[in-house]
C-alpha positions in Angstrom: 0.0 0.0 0.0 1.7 2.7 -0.7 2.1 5.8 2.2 1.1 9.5 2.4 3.8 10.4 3.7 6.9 11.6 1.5 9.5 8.7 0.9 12.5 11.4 1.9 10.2 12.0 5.3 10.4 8.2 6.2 13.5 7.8 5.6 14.8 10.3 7.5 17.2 8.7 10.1 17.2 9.3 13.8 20.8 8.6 14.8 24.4 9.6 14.0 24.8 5.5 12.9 22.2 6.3 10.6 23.2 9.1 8.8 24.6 9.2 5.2 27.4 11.5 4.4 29.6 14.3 5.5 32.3 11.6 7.6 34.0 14.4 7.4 32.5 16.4 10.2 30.6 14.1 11.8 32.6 10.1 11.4 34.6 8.4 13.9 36.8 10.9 15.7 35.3 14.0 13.8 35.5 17.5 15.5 31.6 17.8 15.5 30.7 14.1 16.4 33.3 14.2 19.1 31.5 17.6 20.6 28.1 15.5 20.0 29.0 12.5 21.9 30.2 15.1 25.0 27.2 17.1 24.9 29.5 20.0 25.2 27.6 21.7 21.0 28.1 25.0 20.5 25.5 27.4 18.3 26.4 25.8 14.6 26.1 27.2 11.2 25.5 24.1 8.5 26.2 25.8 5.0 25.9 23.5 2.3 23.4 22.5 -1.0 19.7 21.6 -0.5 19.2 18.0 0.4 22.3 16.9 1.9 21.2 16.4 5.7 21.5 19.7 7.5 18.0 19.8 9.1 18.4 16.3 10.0 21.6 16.8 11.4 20.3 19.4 13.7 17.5 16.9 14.5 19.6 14.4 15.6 22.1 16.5 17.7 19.1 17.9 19.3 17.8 14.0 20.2 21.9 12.7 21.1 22.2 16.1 23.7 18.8 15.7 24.9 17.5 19.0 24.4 14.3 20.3 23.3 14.2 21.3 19.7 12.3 24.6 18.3 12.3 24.5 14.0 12.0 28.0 12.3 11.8 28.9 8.8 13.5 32.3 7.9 11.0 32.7 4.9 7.8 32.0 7.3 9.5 33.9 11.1 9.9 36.7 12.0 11.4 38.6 15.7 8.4 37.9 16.9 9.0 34.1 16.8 12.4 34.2 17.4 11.4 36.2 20.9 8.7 33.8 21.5 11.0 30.9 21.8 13.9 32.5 23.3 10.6 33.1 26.3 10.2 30.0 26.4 13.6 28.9 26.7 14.2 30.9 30.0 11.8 28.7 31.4 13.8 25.9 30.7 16.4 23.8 32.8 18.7 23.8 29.5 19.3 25.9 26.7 17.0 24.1 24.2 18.2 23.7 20.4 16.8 26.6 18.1 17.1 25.1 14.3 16.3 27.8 11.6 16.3 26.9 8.4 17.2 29.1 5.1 19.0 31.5 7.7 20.1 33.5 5.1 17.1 34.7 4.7 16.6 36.5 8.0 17.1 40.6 7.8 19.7 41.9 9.9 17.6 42.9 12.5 16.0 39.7 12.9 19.4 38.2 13.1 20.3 41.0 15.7 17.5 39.5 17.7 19.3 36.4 18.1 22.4 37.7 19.1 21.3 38.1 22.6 20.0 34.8 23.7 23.1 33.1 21.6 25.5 34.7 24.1 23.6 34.2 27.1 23.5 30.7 25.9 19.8 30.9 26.4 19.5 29.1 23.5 22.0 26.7 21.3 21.5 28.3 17.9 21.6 25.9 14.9 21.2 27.5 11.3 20.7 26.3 7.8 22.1 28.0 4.7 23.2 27.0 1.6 24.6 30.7 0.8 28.1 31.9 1.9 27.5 32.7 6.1 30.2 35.2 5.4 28.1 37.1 3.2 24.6 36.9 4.7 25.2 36.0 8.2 25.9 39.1 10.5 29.6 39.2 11.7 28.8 39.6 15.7 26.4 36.4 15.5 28.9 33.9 12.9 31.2 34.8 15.5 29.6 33.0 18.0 28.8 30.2 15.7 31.3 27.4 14.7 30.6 26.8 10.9 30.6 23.4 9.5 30.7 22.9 5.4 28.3 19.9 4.4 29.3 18.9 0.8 26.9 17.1 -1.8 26.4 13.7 -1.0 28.7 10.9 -3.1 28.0 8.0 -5.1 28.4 5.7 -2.2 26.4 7.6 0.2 23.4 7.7 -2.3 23.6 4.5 -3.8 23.2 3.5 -0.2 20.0 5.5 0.0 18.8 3.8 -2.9 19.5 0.2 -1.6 17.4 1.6 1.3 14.5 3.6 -0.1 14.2 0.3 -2.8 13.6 -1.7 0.1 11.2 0.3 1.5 9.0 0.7 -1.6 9.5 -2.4 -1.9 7.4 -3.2 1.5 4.8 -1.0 0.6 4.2 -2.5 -2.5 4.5 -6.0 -1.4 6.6 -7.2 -4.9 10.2 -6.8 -5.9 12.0 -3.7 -7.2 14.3 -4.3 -9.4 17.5 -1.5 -9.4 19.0 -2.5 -13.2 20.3 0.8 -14.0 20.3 3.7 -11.6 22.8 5.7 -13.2 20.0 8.1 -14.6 18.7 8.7 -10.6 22.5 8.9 -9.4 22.8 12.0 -12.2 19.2 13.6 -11.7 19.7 13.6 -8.1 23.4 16.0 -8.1 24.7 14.9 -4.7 21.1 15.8 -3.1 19.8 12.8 -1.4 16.0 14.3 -1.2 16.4 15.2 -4.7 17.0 11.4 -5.5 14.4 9.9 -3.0 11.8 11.8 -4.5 13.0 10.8 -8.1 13.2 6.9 -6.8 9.2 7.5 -5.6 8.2 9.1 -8.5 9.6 6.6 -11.3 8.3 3.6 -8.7 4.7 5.0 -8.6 5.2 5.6 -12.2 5.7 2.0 -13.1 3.0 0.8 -10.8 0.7 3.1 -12.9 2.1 2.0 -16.2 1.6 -2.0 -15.5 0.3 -2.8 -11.8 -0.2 -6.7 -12.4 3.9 -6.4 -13.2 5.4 -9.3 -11.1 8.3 -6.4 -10.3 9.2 -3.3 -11.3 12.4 -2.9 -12.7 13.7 0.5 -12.7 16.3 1.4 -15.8 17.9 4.4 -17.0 15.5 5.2 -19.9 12.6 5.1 -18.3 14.1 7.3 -15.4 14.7 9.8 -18.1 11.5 9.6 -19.3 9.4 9.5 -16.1 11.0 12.6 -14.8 11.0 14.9 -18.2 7.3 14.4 -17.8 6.5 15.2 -15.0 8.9 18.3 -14.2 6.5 20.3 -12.1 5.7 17.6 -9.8 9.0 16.2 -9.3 10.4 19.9 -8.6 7.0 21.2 -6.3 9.4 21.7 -3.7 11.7 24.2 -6.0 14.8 22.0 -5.6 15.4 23.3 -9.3 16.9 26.3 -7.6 20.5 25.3 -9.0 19.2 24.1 -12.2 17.4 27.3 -12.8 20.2 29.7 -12.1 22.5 27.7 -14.1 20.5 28.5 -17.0 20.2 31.7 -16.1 24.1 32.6 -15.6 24.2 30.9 -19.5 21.7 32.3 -21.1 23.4 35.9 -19.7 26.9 34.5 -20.6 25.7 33.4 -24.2 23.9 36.9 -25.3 20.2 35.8 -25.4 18.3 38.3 -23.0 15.2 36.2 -24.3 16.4 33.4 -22.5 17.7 35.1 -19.6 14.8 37.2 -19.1 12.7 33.7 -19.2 14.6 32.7 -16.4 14.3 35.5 -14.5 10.6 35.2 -14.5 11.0 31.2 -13.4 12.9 32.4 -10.4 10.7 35.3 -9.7 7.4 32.8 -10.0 9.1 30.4 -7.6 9.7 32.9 -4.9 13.8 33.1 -5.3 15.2 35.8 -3.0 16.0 38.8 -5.4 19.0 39.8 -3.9 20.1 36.3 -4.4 19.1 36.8 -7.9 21.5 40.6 -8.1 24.5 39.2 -6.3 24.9 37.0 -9.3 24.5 39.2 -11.9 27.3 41.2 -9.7 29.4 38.3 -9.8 28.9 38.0 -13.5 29.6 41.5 -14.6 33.2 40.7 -14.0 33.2 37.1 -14.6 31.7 37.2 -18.3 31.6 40.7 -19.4 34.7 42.4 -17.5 36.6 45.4 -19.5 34.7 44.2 -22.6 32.1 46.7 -21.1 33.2 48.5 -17.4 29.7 49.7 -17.5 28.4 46.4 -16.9 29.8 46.2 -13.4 29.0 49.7 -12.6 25.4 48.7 -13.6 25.3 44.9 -12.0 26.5 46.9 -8.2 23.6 49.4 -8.8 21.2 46.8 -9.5 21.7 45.1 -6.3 22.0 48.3 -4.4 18.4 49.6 -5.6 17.1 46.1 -5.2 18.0 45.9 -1.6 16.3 49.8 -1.1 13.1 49.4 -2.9 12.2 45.7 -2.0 9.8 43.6 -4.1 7.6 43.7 -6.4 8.9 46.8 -8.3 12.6 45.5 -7.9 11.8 43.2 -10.8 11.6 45.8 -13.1 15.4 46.7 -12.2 16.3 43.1 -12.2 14.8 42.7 -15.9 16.7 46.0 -16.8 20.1 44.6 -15.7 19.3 41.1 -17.0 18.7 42.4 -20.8 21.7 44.4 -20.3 24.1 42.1 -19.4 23.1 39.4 -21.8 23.4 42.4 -24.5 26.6 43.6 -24.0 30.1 42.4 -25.2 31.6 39.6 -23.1 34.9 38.6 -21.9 36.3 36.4 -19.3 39.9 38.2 -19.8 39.7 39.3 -15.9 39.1 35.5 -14.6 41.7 34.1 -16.9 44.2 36.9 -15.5 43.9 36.4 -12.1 43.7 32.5 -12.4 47.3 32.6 -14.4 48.5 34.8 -11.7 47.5 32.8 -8.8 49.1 29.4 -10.5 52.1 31.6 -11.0 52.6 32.5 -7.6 51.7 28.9 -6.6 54.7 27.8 -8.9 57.2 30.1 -8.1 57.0 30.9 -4.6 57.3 34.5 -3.0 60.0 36.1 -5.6 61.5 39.3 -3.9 60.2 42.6 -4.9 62.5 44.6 -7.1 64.6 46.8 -5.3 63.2 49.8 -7.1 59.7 49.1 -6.4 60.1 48.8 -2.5 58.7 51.2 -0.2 62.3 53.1 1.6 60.4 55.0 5.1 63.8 54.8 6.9 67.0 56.0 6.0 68.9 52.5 6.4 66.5 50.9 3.5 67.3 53.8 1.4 71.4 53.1 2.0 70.7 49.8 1.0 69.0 50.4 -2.2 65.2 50.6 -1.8 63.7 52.7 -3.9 66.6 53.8 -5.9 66.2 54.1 -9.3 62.3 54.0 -9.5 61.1 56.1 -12.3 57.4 58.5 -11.4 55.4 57.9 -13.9 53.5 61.3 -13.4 56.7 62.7 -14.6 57.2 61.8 -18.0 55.3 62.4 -20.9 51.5 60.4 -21.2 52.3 59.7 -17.3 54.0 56.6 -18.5 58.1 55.1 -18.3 59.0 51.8 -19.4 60.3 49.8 -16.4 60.5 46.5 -14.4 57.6 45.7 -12.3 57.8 42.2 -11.9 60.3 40.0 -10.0 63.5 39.4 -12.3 62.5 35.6 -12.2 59.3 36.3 -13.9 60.2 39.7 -15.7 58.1 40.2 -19.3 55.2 37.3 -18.1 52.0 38.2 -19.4 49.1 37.8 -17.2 46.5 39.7 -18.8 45.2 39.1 -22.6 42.3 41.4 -23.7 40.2 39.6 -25.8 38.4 40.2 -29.2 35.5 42.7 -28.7 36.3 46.8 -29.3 36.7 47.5 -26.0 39.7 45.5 -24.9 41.1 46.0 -28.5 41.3 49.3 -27.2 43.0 48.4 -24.2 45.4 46.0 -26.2 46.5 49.2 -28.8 46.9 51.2 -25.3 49.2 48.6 -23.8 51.3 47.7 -27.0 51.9 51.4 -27.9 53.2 51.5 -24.2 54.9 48.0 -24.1 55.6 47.7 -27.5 57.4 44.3 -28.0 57.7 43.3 -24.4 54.3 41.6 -23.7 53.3 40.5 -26.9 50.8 43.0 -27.0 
């Protein structure tokens, strides 16, 4: 017979034995399991992808430490809630576990309410982001949190899930399920085991629809394909095409089609996507894909998320379709990410060369004696505030780092630099 209740919901286990993935926090001898097993948890920041285990790990601690668990959801609480259970928690013997998921999401003032209660230890504060903490977690509250990165789950850890959810479908439906080809649900799933248990359900149910006198349902890679092409929406009511979606997004931006892009937009906007998430990647993008091919684009992308950020929704999706078309119009060039990525392998490679003599800052008047700063040209005082000399280290002197790319604006740049280089880079 099969259940109500979700597959991912069932299987979700109760005990550090039980759980699949991220040995390396919580294994044998781990940092976090070791502070588990003590009792001795501190307030915890779990940053990681959807579906890898962080609100069951905070379930579990709260059931190992024996402490009374309160679950929030930034995109449903507010202070109010937050105040009502720290109330509640100063009527307790001990500081009960506060789990709030999507943390990222909370303003800065409902974070600031937090902050409190965390450092009272009126409350052991658990969150749940999959953004960077750095970035949307105030700094006086990560402080007081110990952040632990939970990565996508491997192919062991989910074929192990499979074995497990196959065997539970398996009871419902009392006949055999047959796991022939799984390499289509290992791929669809991306590391995230909720994403794959509710792909496992839905291509199960699927077969029991398409023959239910079958003597067993034998799941292979074709008909996974097929099973979950058709039924998108229902697979994905949960919006766990977040990554999927964005993806496209940063392509569609990166290949020129602001149809696309603009098509996208609108997916993440239906769905409820936090705009600001939505701005911070065009920012990142600006640089990334269209760099000194267009400076504008930058200028444009830090603006966006600015206004977005002052005017709030819905009238910030106007801005966000302005900077969207934009970007996707303009010239593109990935010229600044290629630089720095051949810089940082240099330096990996070669070590900390010594800076030239020349270049080196002389504030005392033994450097000077010894040659710092001698013989370094101003370039303010020659003609087009430019003089050819040696920048680099002697051991990497004439290395090119940075190679303007094929659109009129960095062909611009390149003239500028060869008429000033001439021979010396390759310009």
């Amino acid at each position: 017979m099969k259940s109500t209740i979700p597959l991912a919901e069932r299987l979700r286990p109760a005990s550090l034995d039980d759980y699949i993935g991220q040995k390396h926090i919580i294994g044998e001898n781990a940092v976090l399991r070791r502070a588990i097993e003590t009792g001795r948890v501190p307030s915890i920041i779990f940053w990681g992808p959807p579906g890898v285990g962080k609100t069951t790990l905070a379930y579990i601690i709260s059931k190992q430490v024996k402490r009374q668990f309160f679950q929030l959801s930034a995109v449903s609480s507010g202070v109010k809630e937050v105040r009502e259970v720290i109330d509640r928690a100063r009527m307790l013997p001990e500081a009960p576990i506060l789990f709030i998921d999507e943390i990222h999401r909370f303003s800065k003032s409902q974070q600031d309410s937090l902050l409190g209660a965390v450092e009272k230890g009126l409350v052991t504060l658990i969150g749940a982001t999959t953004e960077n903490p750095s970035f949307e977690v105030i700094s006086p509250l990560l402080s007081r949190c110990q952040v632990y990165v939970l990565k996508s789950l491997e192919r062991d850890d989910l074929e192990i899930m499979l074995k497990k959810a196959a065997a539970v479908l398996q009871a419902d439906l009392g006949k055999p399920i047959v796991l022939q080809e799984t390499e289509a649900l290992l791929k669809i799933s991306g590391g995230d085991g909720r994403k794959l248990l509710n792909a496992i359900e839905l291509v199960v149910n699927s077969l029991c629809d398409k023959d239910e006198n079958a003597p067993e349902l034998v799941i292979t890679n074709d008909f996974t394909t097929d099973c979950i092409q058709s039924n998108l929406v229902k697979y994905d009511k949960l919006g766990e095409m977040h990554y999927d979606i964005i993806s496209a997004f940063i392509k569609s931006i990166r290949g020129s089609d602001p149809n696309a892009a603009v098509y996208y937009l609108a997916r993440m906007i239906e769905a409820g996507e936090d705009p600001l998430f939505i701005a911070r990647r065009m920012l990142i993008l600006s640089s990334e894909d269209i760099g000194n091919a267009n400076p504008n684009a930058l200028l444009l992308a830090n603006a966006c998320f600015d206004a977005v950020n002052k005017i709030g929704w819905p009238e910030s999706r106007i801005i966000l379709s302005q900077t969207v078309t934009y970007l996707a119009s303009s010239a593109k060039s990935n010229a600044a990410v290629a630089a720095i990525d051949a810089a940082q392998s240099l330096v990996q490679k070669t070590g900390d060369l010594p800076v030239p003599l020349h270049l080196r800052n002389a504030p005392t008047k033994l450097m000077k004696e010894i040659g710092y700063g001698e013989g370094y040209k101003y370039a303010h005082a020659f003609e087009g505030n430019f003089v050819e000399q040696e920048f680099l280290p002697d051991q990497i002197a004439g290395t090119k780092l940075y190679d303007p790319q094929d659109n009129p604006r960095e062909r611009e740049l390149r003239k500028s630099l060869r008429d000033r280089w001439k021979e010396k880079y390759g310009y």
